[in-house]
C-alpha atoms as an extended CHARMM CRD file, in Angstrom:
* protein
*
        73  EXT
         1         1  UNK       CA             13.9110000000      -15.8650000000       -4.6030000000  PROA      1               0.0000000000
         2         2  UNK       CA             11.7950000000      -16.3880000000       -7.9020000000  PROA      2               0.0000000000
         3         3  UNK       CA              8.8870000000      -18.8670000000       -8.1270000000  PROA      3               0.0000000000
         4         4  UNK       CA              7.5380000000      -20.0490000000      -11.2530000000  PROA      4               0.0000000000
         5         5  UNK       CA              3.1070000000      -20.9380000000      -12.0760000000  PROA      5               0.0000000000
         6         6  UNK       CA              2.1830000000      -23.2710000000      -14.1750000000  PROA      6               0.0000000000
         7         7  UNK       CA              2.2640000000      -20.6800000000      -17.0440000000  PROA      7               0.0000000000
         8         8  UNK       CA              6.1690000000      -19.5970000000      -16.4080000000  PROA      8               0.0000000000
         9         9  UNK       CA              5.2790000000      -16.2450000000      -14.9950000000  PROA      9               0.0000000000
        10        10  UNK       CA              8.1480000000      -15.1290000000      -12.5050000000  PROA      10              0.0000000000
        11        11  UNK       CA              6.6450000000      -14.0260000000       -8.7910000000  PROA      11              0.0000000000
        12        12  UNK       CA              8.8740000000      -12.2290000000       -6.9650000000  PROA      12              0.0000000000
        13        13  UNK       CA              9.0900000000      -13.4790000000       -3.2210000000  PROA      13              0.0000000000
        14        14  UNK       CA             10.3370000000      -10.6350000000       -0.6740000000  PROA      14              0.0000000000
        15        15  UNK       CA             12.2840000000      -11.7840000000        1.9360000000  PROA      15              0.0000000000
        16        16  UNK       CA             13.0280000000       -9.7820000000        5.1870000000  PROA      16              0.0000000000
        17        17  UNK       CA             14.9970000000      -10.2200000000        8.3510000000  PROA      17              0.0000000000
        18        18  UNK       CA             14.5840000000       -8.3820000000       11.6700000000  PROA      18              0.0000000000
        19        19  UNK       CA             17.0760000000       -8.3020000000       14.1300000000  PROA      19              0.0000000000
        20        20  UNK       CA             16.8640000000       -6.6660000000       17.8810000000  PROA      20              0.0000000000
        21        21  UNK       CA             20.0880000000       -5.0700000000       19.2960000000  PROA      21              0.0000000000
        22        22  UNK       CA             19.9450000000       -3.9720000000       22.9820000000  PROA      22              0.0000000000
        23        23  UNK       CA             21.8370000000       -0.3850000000       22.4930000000  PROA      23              0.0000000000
        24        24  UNK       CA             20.3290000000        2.6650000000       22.2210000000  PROA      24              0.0000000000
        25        25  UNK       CA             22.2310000000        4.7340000000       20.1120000000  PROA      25              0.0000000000
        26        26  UNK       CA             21.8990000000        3.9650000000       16.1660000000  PROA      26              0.0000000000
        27        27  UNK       CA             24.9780000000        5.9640000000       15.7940000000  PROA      27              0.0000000000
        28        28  UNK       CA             27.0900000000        3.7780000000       17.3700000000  PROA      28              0.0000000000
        29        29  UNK       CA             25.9800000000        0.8580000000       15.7540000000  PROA      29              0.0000000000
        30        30  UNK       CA             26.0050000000        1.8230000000       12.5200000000  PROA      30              0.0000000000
        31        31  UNK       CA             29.6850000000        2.4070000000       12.4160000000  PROA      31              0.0000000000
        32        32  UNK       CA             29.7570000000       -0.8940000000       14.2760000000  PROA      32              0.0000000000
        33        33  UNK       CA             27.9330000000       -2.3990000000       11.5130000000  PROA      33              0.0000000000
        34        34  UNK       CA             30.2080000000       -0.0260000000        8.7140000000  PROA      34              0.0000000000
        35        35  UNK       CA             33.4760000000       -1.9000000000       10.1810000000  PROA      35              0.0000000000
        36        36  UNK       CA             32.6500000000       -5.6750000000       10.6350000000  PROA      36              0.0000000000
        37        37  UNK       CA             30.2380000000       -5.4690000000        7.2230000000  PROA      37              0.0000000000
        38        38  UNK       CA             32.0710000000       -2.8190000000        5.1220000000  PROA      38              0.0000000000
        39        39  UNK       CA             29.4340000000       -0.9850000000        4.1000000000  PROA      39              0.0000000000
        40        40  UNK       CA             28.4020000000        2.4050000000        3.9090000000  PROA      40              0.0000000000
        41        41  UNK       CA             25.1330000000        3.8890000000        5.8270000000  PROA      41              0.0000000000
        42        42  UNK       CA             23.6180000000        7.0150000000        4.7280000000  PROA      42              0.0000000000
        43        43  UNK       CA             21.6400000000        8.8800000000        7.4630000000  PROA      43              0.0000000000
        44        44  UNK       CA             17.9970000000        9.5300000000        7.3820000000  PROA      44              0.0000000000
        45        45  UNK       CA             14.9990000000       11.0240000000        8.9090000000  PROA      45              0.0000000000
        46        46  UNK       CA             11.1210000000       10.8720000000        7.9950000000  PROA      46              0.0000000000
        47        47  UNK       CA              7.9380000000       11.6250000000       10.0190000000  PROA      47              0.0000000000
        48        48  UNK       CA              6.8080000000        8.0670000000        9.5410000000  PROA      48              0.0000000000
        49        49  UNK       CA             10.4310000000        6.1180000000       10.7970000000  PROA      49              0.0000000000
        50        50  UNK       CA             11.7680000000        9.3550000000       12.7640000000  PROA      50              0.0000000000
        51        51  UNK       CA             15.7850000000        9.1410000000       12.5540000000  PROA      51              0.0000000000
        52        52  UNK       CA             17.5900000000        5.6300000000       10.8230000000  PROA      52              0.0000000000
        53        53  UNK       CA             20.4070000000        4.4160000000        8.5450000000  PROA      53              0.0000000000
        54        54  UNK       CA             20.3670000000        2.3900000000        5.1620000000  PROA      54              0.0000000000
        55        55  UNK       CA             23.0370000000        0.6930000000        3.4680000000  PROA      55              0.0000000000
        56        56  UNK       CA             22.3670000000        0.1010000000        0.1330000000  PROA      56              0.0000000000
        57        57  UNK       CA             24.0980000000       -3.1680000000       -1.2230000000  PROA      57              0.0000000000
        58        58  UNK       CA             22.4760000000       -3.4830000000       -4.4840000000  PROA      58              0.0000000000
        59        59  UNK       CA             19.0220000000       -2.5890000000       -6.3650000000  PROA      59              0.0000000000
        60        60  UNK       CA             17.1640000000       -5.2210000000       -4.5800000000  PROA      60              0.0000000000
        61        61  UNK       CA             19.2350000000       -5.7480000000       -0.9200000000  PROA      61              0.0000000000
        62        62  UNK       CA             19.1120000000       -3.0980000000        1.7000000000  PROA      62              0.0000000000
        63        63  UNK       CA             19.7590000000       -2.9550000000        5.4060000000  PROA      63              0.0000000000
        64        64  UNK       CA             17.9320000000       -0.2910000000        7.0260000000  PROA      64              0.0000000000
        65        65  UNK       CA             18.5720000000        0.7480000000       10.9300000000  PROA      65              0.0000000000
        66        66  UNK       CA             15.8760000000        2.4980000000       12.9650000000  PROA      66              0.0000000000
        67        67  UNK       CA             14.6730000000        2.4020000000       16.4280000000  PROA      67              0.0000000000
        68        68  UNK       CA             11.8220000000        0.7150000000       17.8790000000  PROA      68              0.0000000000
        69        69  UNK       CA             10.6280000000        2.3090000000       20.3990000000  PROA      69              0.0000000000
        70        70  UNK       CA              7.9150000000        0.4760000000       22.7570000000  PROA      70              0.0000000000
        71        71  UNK       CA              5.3240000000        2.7080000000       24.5670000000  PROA      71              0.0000000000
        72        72  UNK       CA              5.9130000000        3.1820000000       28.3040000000  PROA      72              0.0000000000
        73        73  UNK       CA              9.9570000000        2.3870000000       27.5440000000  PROA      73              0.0000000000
């Protein structure tokens, strides 16, 4: 979504969505998510978001699966 000042500068407006999914293996959902979406995941792993998924569906939309672990789960 683009908003436009009084001086016709474009701001850029980020949207995000965050959905909860009570299953706790990302494998499984992501080729859940690969059939009813048709999309392809790519696999993943960083220090800061351990192990997760992200389909790239164009330069600005993503959908990125990771786990959220709660302390004392």
């Amino acid at each position: 979504m683009k908003a436009y000042s009084s001086r016709r500068k474009v701001i850029t407006i980020n949207k995000y969505m965050t959905l909860g999914i009570l299953k706790d293996n990302i494998h499984d959902i992501t080729k859940d998510l690969q059939n009813i979406l048709n999309v392809h995941f790519e696999e993943h792993e960083s220090s800061y978001w351990g192990e997760y998924t992200v389909a790239i569906l164009s330069a600005r939309e993503s959908i990125k699966l990771t786990y959220n672990y709660v302390d004392d789960d």
